[in-house]
N, C-alpha and C positions, 0 to 999 in steps of 0.2 A: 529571565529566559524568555525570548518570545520566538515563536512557529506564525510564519504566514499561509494560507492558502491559496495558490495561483491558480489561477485559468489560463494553462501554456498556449499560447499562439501556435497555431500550422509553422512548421519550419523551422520552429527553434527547438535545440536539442533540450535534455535535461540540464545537460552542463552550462548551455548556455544562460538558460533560466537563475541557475546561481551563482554565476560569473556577474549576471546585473545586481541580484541581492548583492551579492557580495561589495560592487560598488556603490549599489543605492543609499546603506546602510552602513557603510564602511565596515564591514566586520568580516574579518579575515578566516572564523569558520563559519562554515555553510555547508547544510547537508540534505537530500531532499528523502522522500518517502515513496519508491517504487517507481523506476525509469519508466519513460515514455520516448518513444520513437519521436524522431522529427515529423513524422506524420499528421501523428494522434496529436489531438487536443483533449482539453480541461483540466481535472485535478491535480497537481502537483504539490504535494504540503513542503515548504520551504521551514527549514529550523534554522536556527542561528544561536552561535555561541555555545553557551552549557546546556541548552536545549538539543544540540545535536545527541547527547548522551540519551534524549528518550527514543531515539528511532528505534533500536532494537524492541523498544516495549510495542512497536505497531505493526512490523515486519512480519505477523502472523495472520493479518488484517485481508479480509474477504475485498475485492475491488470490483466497481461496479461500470457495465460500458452501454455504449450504441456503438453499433458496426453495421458496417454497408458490405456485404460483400459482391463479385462479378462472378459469375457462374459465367464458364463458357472460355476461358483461361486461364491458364498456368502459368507462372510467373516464378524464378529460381530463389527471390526473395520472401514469396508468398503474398505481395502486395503491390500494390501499384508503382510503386519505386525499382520493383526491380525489371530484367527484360523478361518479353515473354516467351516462353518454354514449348505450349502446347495451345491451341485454339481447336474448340469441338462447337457445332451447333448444338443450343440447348433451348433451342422454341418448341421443342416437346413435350416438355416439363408441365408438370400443371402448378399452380400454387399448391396445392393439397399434398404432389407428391414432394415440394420443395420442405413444407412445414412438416409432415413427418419423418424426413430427413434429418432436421434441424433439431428437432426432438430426442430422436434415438440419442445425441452425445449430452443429454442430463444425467445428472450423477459423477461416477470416478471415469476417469481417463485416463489411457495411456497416452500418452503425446511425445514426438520427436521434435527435439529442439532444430529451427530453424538454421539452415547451416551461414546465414547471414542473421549471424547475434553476438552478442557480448560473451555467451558462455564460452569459457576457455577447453583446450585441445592442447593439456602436457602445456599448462600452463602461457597457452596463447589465445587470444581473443578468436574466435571461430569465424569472424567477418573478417578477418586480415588475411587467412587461408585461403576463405574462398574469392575473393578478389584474385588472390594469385595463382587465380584457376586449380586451384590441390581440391581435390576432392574431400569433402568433409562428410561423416557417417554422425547425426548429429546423436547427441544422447537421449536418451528416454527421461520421463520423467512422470509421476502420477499425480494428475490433479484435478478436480472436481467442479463441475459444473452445477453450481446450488436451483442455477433459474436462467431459464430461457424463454424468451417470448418472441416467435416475429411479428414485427408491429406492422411489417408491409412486401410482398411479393409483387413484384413487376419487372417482369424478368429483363433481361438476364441480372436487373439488383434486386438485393432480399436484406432488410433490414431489420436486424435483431438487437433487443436489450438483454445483456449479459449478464450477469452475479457468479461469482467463480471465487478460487481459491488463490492464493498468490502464488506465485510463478507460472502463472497460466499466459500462453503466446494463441492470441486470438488470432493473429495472420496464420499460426498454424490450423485452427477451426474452422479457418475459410478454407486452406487450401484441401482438410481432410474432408470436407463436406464436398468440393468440387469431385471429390476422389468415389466419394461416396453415390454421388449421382451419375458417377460416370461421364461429365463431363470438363473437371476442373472447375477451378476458382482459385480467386483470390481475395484478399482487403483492398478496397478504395480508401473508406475512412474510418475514423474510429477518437471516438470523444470519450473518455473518464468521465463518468458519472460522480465518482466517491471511491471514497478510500475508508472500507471499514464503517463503521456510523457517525464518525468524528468528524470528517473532509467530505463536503460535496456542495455544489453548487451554490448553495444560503451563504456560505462562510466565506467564498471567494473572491478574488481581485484578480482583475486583468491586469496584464503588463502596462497598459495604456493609462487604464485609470493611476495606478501606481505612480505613472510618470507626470500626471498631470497634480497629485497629492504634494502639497507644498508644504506643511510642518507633519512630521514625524508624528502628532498627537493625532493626525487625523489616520493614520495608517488601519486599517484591521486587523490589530495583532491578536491573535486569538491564544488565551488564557491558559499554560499547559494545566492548571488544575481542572478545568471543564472540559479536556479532552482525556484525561486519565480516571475517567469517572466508572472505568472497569477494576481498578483496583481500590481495595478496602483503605480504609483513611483512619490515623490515628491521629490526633492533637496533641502537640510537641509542649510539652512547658520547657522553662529556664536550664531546669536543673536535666533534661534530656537532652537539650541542645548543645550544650556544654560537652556531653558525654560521644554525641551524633560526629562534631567536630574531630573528633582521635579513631572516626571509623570502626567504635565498638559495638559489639553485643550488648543490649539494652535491655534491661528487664522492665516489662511495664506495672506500674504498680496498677492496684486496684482503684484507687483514686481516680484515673485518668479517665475523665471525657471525654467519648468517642462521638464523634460526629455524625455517625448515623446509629441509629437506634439499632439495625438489624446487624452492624458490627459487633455488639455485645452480644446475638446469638449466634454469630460466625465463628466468637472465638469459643464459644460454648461448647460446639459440634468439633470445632478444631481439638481441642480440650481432649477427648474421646478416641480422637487417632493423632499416628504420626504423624502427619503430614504439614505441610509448610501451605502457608498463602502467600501472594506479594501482595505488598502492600505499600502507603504511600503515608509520610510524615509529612502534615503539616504545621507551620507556624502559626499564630493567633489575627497574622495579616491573610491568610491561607494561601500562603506560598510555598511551593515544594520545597523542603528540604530536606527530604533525604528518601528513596526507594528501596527497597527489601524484602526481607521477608517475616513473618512472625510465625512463631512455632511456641510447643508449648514443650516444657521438659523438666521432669523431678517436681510436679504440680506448679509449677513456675511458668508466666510467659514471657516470651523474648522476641524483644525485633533485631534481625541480624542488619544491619544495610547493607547492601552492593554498590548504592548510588551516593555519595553524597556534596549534596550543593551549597553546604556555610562551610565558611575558615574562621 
């Protein structure tokens, strides 16, 4: 299984980005982790193969930005790409009163999806509507701003470091912020920090460098067991893997050493209530094989799998 981390170039779409994996590497699945506008740049984590079956495990993953936005127009896209709607003068503005603007939208939010986006409308992509001039009402949706910092006011730009929840449209916090000062805005730029604690910046590879990488050996393929380092780890022997293979319920005996210490007081506390953990089957080379869950039932524990990756 291997996951790449990209640093997407301005102008290339998501798809594009796996459309080169796809050829670089010749491997016919490819999946990424959290679109990016052709705008935006940085983190895109690229998976490949039976790697694409962990993305669901990261799709819940906090994402981390820089954004530039323009005060002082409105735009129908919400960003520099699209045309502009509305222009106000905003050289009244003080930085002081921009930064406690910027502030108020910490915490939960309501937000309206951008009616130039992928979200579907009765099962239509909401960007092909409004192209064709229809008016689109876009949907609501609630999401959370953990951290906001602006690093710089010089108007009419205001550049903020973001930390937010997933499915959060930062072209939508430009233009609600223009809205909120009363005189418009939109996004200029906007670069991915990270994805989650796993993906960001240390871990990445440009398009370019990529292209310049001549044996396979020298790639940064980055380990799925060092990025699933949130889910609890059991040590597979023989006579488990055997059993892992036919996709059963597996009872863990007592014998079985766990590879971290403080799993033997997880299944402890588990032991106590009903409740299920996911968790992650390794081999003695510590390679994933197989993800699920472990519960405990009738004084007996059990790893159920959902994932698994031997035949």
């Amino acid at each position: 299984m291997r996951i790449i981390n990209i640093d997407k170039p301005k102008g290339w779409t998501s798809f594009d980005t796996v459309r080169f994996i796809k050829r670089r590497f010749q491997e016919k699945k490819v999946g990424h982790l959290g679109t990016l506008d052709p705008m935006a740049t940085g983190i895109l984590p690229i998976f490949l193969g039976q790697a694409t079956r962990l993305i669901p495990l990261f799709n819940d993953a906090d994402k981390s930005y820089r954004a530039v936005c323009k005060l002082g127009q409105s735009t129908n896209t919400f960003d520099a790409e699209g045309s502009v709607t509305e222009s106000k003068e905003c050289g009244f503005l003080t930085p002081d009163e921009v930064i406690k603007a910027v502030y108020t939208f910490q915490g939960q939010q309501i937000q309206q999806t951008p009616a130039f986006s992928a979200a579907k409308i009765n099962g239509t992509p909401s960007y092909k509507l409004a192209r064709q001039g229809i008016e689109v009402t876009g949907k609501t949706r609630s999401v959370y701003f953990h951290e906001l910092e602006v690093e710089s006011v010089d108007l009419p730009f205001v550049q903020i470091k973001i930390r937010c929840s997933k499915g959060t449209y930062i072209r939508t916090l430009a233009d609600d912020l223009g809205k909120l000062l009363k005189v418009g805005g939109h996004l200029t730029s906007l670069e991915r920090l990270a994805c989650g604690e796993w993906f960001d910046q240390h871990n990445s590879v440009s398009i370019q460098h990529l292209k310049e990488i001549i044996l396979d050996t020298d790639v940064p393929w980055i380990f799925p067991v060092d990025v699933l380092n949130h889910l609890h780890t059991i040590i597979s022997t023989p006579d488990i893997l055997k059993l892992l293979k036919d996709g059963r319920r597996i009872e863990i005996p007592q014998s079985i050493m766990f590879e971290h210490e403080d799993t033997k007081c997880f299944l402890n506390v588990l032991k106590d209530t009903s409740k299920t953990a996911q968790t992650k089957v390794l081999d003695d080379c510590q390679n994933i094989v197989a993800i699920g869950f472990v519960m405990w039932e009738n004084g007996d524990c059990y790893f159920q799998p959902t994932k698994v990756f031997v035949k």
